[in-house]
RODO-2510 file (C-alpha; in nm, 4 decimals, decimal comma):
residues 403
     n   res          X          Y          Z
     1     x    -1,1592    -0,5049    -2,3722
     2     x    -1,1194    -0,2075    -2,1277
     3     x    -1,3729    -0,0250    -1,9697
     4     x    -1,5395     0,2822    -2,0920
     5     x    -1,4426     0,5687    -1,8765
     6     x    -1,8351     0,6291    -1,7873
     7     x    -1,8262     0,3291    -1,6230
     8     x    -1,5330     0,4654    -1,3605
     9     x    -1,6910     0,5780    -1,0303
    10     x    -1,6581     0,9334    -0,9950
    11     x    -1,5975     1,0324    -0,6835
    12     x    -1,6234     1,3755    -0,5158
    13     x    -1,3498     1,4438    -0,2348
    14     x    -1,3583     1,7365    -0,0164
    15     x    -1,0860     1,7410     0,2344
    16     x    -0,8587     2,0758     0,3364
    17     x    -0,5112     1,9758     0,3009
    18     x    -0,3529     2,2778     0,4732
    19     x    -0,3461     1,9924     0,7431
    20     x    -0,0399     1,7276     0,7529
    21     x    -0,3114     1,4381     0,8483
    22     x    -0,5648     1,5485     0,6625
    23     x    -0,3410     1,5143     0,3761
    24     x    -0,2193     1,2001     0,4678
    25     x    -0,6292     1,0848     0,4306
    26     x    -0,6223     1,2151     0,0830
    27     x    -0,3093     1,0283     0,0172
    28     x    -0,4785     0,7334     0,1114
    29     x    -0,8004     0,7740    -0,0839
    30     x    -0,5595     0,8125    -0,3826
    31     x    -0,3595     0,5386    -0,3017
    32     x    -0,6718     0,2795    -0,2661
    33     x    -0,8327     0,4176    -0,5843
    34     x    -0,4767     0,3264    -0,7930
    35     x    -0,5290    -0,0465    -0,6143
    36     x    -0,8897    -0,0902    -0,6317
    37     x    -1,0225     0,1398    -0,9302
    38     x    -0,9988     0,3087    -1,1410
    39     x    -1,2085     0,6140    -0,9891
    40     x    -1,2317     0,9466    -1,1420
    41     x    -1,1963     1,1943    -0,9274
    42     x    -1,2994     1,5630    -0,8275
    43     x    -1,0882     1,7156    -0,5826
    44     x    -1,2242     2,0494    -0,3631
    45     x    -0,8791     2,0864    -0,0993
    46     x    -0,9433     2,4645     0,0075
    47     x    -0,6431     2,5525    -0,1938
    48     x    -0,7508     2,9852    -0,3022
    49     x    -0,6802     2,8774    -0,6780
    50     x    -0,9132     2,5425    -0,7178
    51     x    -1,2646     2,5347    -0,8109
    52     x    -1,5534     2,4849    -0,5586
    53     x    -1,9088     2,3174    -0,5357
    54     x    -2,1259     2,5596    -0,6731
    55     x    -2,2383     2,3155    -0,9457
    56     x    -2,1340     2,0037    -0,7865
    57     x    -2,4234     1,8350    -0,8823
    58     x    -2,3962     1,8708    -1,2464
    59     x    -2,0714     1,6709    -1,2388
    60     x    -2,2803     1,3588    -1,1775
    61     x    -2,0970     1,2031    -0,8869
    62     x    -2,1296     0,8362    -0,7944
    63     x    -2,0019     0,8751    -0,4256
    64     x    -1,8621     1,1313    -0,1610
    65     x    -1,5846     1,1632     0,0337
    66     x    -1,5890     1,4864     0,2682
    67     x    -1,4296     1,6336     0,5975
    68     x    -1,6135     1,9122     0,6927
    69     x    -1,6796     2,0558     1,0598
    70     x    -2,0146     2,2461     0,8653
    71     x    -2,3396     2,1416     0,9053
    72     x    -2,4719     2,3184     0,6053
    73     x    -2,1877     2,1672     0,3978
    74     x    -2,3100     1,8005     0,5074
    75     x    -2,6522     1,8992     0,4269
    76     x    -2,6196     1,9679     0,0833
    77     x    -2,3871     1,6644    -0,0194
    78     x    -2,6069     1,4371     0,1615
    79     x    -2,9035     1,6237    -0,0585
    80     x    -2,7280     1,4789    -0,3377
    81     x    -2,8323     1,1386    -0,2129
    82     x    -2,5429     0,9443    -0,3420
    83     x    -2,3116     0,7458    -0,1067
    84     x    -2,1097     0,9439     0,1715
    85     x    -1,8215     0,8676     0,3923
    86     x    -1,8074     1,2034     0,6348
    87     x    -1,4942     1,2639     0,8228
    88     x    -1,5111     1,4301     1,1796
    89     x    -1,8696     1,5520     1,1542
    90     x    -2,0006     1,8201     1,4156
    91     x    -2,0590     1,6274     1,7073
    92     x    -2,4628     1,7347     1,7203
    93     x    -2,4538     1,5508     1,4148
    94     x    -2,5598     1,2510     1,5899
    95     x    -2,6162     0,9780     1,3104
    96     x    -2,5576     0,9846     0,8964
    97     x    -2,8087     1,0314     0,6667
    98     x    -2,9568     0,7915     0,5193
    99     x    -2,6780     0,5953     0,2738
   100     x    -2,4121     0,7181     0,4649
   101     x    -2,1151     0,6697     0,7124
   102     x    -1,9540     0,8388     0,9814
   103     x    -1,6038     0,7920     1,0313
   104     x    -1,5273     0,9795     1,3774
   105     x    -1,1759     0,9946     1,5972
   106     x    -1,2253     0,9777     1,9647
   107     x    -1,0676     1,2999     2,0103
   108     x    -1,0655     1,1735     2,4398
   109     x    -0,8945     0,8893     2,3533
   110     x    -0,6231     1,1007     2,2118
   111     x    -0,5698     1,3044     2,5253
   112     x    -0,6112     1,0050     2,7815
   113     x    -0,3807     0,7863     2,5757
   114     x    -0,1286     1,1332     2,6515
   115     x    -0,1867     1,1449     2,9910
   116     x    -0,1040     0,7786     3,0305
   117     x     0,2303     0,8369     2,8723
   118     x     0,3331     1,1160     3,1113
   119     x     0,1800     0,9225     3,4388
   120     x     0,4021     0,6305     3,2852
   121     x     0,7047     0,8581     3,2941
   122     x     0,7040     0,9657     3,6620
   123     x     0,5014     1,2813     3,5840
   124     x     0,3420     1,5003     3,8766
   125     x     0,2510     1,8154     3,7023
   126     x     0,0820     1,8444     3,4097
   127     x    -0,0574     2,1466     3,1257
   128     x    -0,2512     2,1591     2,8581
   129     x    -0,2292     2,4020     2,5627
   130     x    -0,5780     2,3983     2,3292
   131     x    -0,5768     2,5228     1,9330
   132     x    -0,5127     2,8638     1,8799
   133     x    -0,8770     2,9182     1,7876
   134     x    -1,2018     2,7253     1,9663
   135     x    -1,2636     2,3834     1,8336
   136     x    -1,4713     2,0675     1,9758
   137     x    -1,1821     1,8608     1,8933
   138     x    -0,9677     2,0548     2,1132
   139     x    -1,1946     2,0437     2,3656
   140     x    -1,2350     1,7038     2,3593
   141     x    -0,8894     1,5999     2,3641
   142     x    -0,8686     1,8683     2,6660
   143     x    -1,1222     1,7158     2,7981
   144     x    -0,9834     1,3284     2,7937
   145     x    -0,6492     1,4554     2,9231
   146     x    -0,7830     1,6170     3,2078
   147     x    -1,0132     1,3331     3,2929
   148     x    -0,7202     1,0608     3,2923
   149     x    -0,5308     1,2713     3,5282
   150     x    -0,8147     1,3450     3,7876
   151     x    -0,8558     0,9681     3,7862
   152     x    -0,5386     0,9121     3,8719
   153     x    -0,5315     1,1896     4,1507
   154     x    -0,3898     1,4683     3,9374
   155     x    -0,4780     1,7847     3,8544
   156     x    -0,4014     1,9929     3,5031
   157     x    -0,3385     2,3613     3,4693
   158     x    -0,5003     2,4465     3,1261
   159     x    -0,3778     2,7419     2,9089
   160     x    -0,6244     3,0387     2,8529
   161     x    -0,7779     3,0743     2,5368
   162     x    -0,6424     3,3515     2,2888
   163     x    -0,7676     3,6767     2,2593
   164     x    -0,8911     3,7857     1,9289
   165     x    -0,6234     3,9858     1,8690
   166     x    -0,3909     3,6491     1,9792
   167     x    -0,5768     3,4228     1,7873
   168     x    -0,4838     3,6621     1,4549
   169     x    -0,1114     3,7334     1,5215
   170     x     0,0773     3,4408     1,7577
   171     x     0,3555     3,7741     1,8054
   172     x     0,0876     3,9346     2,0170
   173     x    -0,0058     3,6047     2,2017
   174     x     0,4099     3,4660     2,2448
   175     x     0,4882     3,7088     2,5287
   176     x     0,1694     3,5984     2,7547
   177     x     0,2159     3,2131     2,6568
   178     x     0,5955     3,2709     2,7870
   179     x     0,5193     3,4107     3,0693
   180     x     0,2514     3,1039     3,1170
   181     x     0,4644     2,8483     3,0402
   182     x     0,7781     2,9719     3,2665
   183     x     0,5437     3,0329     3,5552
   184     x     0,4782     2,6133     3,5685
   185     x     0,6189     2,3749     3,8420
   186     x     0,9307     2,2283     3,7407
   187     x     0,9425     1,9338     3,5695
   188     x     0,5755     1,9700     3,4004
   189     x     0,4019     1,7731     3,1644
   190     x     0,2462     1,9922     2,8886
   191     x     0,0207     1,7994     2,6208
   192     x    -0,1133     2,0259     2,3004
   193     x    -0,3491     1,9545     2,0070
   194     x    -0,0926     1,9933     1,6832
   195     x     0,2070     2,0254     1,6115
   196     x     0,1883     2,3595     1,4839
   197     x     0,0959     2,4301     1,8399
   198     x     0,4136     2,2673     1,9443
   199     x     0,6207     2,4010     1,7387
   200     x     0,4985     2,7433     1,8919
   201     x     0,5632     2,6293     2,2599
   202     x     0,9183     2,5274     2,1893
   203     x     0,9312     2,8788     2,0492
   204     x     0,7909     3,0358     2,3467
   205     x     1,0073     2,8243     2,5919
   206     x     1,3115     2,9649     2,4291
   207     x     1,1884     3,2821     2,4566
   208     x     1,1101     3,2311     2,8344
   209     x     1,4433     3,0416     2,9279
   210     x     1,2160     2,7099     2,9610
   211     x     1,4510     2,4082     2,8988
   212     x     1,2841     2,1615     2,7322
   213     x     1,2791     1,8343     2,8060
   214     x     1,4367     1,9420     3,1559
   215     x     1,1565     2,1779     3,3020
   216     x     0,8271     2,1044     3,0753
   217     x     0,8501     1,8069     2,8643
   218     x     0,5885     1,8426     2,5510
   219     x     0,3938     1,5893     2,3834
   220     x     0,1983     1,7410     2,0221
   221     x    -0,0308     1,5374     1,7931
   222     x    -0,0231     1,4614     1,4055
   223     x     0,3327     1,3564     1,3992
   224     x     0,4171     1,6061     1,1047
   225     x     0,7884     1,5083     1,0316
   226     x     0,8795     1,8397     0,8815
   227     x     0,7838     2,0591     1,1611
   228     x     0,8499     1,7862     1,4281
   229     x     1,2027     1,6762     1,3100
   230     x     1,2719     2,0577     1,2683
   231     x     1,1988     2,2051     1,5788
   232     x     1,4307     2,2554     1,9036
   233     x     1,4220     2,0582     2,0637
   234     x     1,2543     1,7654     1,7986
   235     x     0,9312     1,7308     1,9030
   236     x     0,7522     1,4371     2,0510
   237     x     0,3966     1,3377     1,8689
   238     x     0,0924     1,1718     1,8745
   239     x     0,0783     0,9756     1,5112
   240     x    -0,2723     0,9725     1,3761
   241     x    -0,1896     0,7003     1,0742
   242     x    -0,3895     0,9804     0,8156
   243     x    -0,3110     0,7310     0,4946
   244     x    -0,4567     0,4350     0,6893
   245     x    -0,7489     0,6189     0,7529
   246     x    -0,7806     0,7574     0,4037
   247     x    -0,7891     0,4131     0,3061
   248     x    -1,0383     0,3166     0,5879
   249     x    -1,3264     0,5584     0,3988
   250     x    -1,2118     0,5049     0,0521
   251     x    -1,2655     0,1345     0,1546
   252     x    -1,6174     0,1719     0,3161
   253     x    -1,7452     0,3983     0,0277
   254     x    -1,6301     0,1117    -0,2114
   255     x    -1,9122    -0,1041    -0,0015
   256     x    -2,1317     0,1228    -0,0272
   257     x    -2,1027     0,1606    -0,4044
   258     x    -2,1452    -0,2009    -0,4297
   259     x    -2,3967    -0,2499    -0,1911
   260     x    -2,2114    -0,3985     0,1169
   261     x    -2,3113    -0,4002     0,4058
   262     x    -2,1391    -0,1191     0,6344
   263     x    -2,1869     0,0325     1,0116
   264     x    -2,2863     0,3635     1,0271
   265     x    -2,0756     0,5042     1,2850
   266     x    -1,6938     0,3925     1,2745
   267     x    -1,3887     0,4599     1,4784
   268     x    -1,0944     0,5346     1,3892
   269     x    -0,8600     0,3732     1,6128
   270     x    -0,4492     0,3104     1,6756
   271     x    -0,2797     0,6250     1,7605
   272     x     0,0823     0,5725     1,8590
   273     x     0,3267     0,8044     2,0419
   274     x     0,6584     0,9211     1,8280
   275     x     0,9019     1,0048     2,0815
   276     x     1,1960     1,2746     1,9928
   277     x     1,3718     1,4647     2,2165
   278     x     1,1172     1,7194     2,3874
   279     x     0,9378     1,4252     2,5977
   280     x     1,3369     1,2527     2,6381
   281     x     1,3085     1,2722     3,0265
   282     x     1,1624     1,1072     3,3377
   283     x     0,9935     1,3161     3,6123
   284     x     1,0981     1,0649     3,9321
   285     x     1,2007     1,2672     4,2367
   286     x     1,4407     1,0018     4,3365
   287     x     1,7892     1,0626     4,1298
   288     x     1,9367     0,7291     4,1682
   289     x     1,5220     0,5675     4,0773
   290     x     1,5326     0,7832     3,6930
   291     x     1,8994     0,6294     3,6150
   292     x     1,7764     0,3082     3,6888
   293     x     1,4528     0,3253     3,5008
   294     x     1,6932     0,5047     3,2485
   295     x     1,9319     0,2115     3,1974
   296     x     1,6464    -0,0388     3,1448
   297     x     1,4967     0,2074     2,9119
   298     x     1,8739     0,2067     2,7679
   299     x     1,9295    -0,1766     2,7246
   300     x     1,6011    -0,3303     2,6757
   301     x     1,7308    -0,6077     2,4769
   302     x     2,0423    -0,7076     2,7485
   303     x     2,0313    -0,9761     3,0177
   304     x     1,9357    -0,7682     3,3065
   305     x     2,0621    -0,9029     3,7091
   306     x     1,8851    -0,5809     3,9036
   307     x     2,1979    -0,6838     4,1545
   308     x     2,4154    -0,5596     3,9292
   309     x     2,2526    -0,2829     3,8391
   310     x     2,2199    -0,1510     4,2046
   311     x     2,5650    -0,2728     4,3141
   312     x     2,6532    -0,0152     3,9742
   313     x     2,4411     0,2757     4,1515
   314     x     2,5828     0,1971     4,5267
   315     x     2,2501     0,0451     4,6781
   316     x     2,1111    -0,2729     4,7458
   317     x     1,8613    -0,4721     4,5359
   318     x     1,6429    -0,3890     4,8542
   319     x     1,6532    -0,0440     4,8480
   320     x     1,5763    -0,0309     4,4906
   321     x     1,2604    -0,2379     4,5525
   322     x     1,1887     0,0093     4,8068
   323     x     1,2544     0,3065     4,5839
   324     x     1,0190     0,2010     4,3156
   325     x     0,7560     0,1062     4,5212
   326     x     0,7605     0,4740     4,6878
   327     x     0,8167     0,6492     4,3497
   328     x     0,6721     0,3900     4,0708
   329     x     0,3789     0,2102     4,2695
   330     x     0,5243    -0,1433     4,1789
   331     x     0,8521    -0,3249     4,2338
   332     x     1,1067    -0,2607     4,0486
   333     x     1,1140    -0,6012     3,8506
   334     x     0,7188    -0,5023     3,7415
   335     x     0,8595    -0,1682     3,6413
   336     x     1,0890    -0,3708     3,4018
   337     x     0,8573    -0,5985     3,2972
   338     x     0,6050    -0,3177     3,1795
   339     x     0,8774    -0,1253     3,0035
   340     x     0,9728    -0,4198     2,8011
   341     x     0,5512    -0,4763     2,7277
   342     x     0,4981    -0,1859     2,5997
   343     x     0,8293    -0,1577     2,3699
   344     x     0,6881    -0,4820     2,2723
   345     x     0,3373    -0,4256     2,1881
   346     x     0,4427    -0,0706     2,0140
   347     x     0,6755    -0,2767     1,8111
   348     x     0,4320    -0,5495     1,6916
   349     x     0,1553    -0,2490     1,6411
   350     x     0,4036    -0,0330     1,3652
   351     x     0,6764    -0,2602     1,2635
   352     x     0,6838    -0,5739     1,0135
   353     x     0,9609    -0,7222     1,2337
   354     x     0,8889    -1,1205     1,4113
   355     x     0,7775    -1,1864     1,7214
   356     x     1,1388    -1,3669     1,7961
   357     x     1,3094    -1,0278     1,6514
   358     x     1,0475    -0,7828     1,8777
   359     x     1,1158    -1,0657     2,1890
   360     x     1,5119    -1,0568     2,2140
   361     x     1,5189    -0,6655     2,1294
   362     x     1,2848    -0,6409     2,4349
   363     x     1,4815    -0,8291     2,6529
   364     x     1,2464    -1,1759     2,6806
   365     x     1,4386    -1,5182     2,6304
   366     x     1,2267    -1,6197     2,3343
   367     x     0,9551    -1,5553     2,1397
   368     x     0,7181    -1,8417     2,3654
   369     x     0,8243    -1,6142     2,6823
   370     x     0,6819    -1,3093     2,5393
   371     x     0,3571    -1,4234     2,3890
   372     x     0,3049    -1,5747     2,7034
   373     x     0,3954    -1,2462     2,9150
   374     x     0,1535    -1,1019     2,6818
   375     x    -0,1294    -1,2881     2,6602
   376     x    -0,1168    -1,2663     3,0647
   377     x    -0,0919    -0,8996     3,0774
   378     x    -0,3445    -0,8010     2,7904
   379     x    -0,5882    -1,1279     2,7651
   380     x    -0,4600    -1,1450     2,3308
   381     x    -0,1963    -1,3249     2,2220
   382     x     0,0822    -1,0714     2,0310
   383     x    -0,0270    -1,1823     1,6549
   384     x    -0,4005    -1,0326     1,7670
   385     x    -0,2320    -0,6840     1,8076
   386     x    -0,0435    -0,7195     1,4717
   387     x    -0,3412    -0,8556     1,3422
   388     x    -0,5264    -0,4991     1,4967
   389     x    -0,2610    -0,2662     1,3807
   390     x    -0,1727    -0,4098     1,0308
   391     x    -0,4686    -0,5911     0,8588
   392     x    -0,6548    -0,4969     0,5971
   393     x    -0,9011    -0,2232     0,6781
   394     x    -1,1884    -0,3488     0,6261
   395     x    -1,1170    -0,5659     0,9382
   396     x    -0,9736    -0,3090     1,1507
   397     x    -1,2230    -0,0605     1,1880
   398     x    -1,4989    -0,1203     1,4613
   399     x    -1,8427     0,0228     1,4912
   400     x    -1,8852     0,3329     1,7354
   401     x    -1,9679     0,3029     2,0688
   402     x    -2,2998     0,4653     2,1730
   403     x    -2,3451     0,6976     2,4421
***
C-alpha cells in the first residue's frame, strides 16, 4: 500500500538559477529526491514569472533548502524553525541557527588552487579580474589568489572595480578593461571569478589585439560548457561539481529530517581545473625548456629516455638538468614525475577508469609503481583519492575548519 501524499516531505528550495552552478545544485536536489523520496517540492528560482515567499509559511514545509547572500532572508526561514541546509551564507553569519547547517565553499581555496596551476605552468606575471559588481566571494577568491602568489614570491596586478555606470552596461566598461588588459607584461597569468567574466575578457582581448593563450593565458570558474566551449579562444575553468553539491545538502537535510546526527558547518570541497585552449601554453623563458615540458605533457603515457629527448632538441641530458633546475626549481626527471602525478591523481579524482588504465596512460610501468609513487608523494594510497572524489556524500563532506 503506497503512501499518502501528506506523508511526502515537503520541501522548500530557494536557489537563483540564473547561475550555471547554482543550477547544477538544484539539479542535484532533484536528482536525490527521485532516489531517496519522494519529496514534494516548492521551488522559489528568481525566475520574474514564479511565485515568491510571502506566505511561505502557510504551505507547511517540512525542511529548507536556500542560497541566499541576505541576512534578512535567512532570518525569516530559520523563524520557521523547521530544518535548514543554507548555501553560501554571509560570512558574518558565523554559525546556523539552531536545527540547521551551513554548507560553505572556501572561496580562497578556489583562487590558491588557481594560482598553483599557473606557478605550475612556468608563470611570472599574474592578474586578477573580480565580478562585475562587489561580492565577498570575489573578494575572497581575490584574496586566496593573491596570497598563494606572495608566498611564492609573486606579486598580482588586480583589475579596478567598475564604475557604476560599468557595472550597468559592460559597452561602457570594454574599452577601459582593453586598455587594462593590453597594458600587462607579456605572457601574464589572468585568473577571474566566472565564466561570464571570461567570456568578457576574451572579448576584450580581441578587441585590444591580446592573443590569447600567447600573451595572457585565462583561467575562469564554474566550468559552464555553453559559454566555455563557445568562446574564442575555449575557455579554461575551474569546475565547481554544482550536482554533487546539490546532492551534498539534499543529503544532510534528509538527516536532519530523520534525526541524524549532522555538523553544523560543512565544506564543500574538490574543485578541478577544465583545461581548453585559453590556458594551452607554458610561460618558461627558456624555448628549448617549454618544448620539452611540452612533449612530456604530449606523451604522458610513452616510454620516456630524457637522452633521447635532448639528443631530439640538440642538447645534452646535462644541460637539460641544468635548464630545469634554473627555470623549473627541480630536475628535469622530478618535473616529469610531477606531471605524470598530477595527470594521475586528476584522473582517479573525475574518471571511473582503473588504477592499471590511469598508470600506463600516465606513463608508470604498472599499476604497483604508481600507487607506490603516490602514496610517497601524497602520504594516501590512490583508491583514498577515488574514495574522496567519488563516494557517496555523506562520506565526502568534512566539517569546517574554525578560525
Amino acid at each position: 500500500m503506497s503512501a499518502s501524499p501528506s506523508a511526502f516531505p515537503r520541501i522548500l528550495v530557494t536557489l537563483p538559477t540564473a547561475n550555471f552552478t547554482q543550477r547544477r545544485i538544484l539539479e542535484g536536489v532533484l536528482s536525490y529526491a527521485r532516489e531517496h523520496g519522494p519529496w514534494m517540492f516548492h521551488l522559489n528560482t528568481g525566475d520574474v514569472a514564479g511565485q515568491g515567499l510571502r506566505r511561505i509559511s502557510d504551505w507547511k514545509c517540512s525542511g529548507i533548502i536556500a542560497l541566499s547572500a541576505h541576512p534578512e532572508l535567512i532570518a525569516r526561514l530559520a523563524a520557521l524553525k523547521r530544518p535548514a541546509v543554507f548555501i553560501n551564507p554571509p560570512q558574518e553569519k558565523r554559525r546556523p541557527p539552531k536545527g540547521c547547517v551551513f554548507v560553505r565553499r572556501d572561496h580562497q581555496n578556489l583562487g590558491r588552487l588557481a594560482a598553483e596551476y599557473f606557478i605550475d605552468r612556468g608563470y611570472r606575471s599574474f592578474a586578477f579580474v573580480g565580478s562585475a559588481r562587489p561580492a565577498a566571494w570575489s573578494d575572497g577568491r581575490r584574496d586566496g589568489f593573491v596570497a598563494r602568489l606572495v608566498k611564492a614570491g609573486h606579486r598580482c596586478s588586480c583589475y579596478p572595480d567598475p564604475t557604476p555606470g560599468e557595472m550597468a552596461d559592460f559597452a561602457v566598461e570594454a574599452p577601459r578593461l582593453g586598455a587594462w588588459l593590453a597594458a600587462l607584461p607579456k605572457p601574464t597569468a589572468l585568473y577571474t571569478v566566472k565564466d561570464m567574466r571570461g567570456q568578457q575578457i576574451l572579448a576584450a582581448c580581441m578587441d585590444a589585439g591580446v592573443r590569447v593563450p600567447e600573451d595572457l593565458s585565462v583561467l575562469s570558474t564554474d566550468d559552464d560548457a555553453v559559454l566555455c566551449e563557445t568562446t574564442t579562444p575555449p575557455l579554461s575553468s575551474i569546475a565547481l561539481d554544482g550536482e554533487n553539491t546539490g546532492r551534498l545538502c539534499a543529503r544532510i537535510l534528509d538527516d536532519l529530517l530523520h534525526g541524524r546526527p549532522t555538523e553544523p558547518l560543512v565544506d564543500i570541497a574538490y574543485p578541478r581545473i577544465v583545461t581548453r585552449r585559453s590556458t594551452d601554453a607554458f610561460a618558461i623563458d627558456d624555448p628549448i625548456l617549454a618544448r620539452a615540458v611540452a612533449h612530456v605533457r604530449a606523451h604522458l603515457g610513452e616510454s620516456l629516455q630524457i637522452a633521447a629527448l635532448a639528443e631530439s632538441l640538440g642538447i645534452s641530458v646535462r644541460t637539460i638538468e641544468m635548464k630545469a633546475l634554473r627555470h623549473l626549481g627541480r630536475p628535469f626527471r622530478e618535473e616529469i614525475r610531477r606531471i605524470r602525478l598530477s595527470e594521475g591523481i586528476s584522473l582517479l579524482s573525475n574518471t571511473a577508469l582503473s588504477i592499471a588504465t590511469i598508470a600506463e596512460r600516465c606513463g608508470f610501468c604498472n599499476a604497483s609503481h604508481f600507487a607506490r609513487t603516490v602514496k610517497a608523494a601524497f602520504g594516501y594510497t590512490p583508491g583514498t583519492f577515488r574514495a574522496r572524489s567519488r563516494a557517496p556524500q555523506r562520506q565526502q563532506h568534512a566539517p569546517a575548519r574554525s578560525g
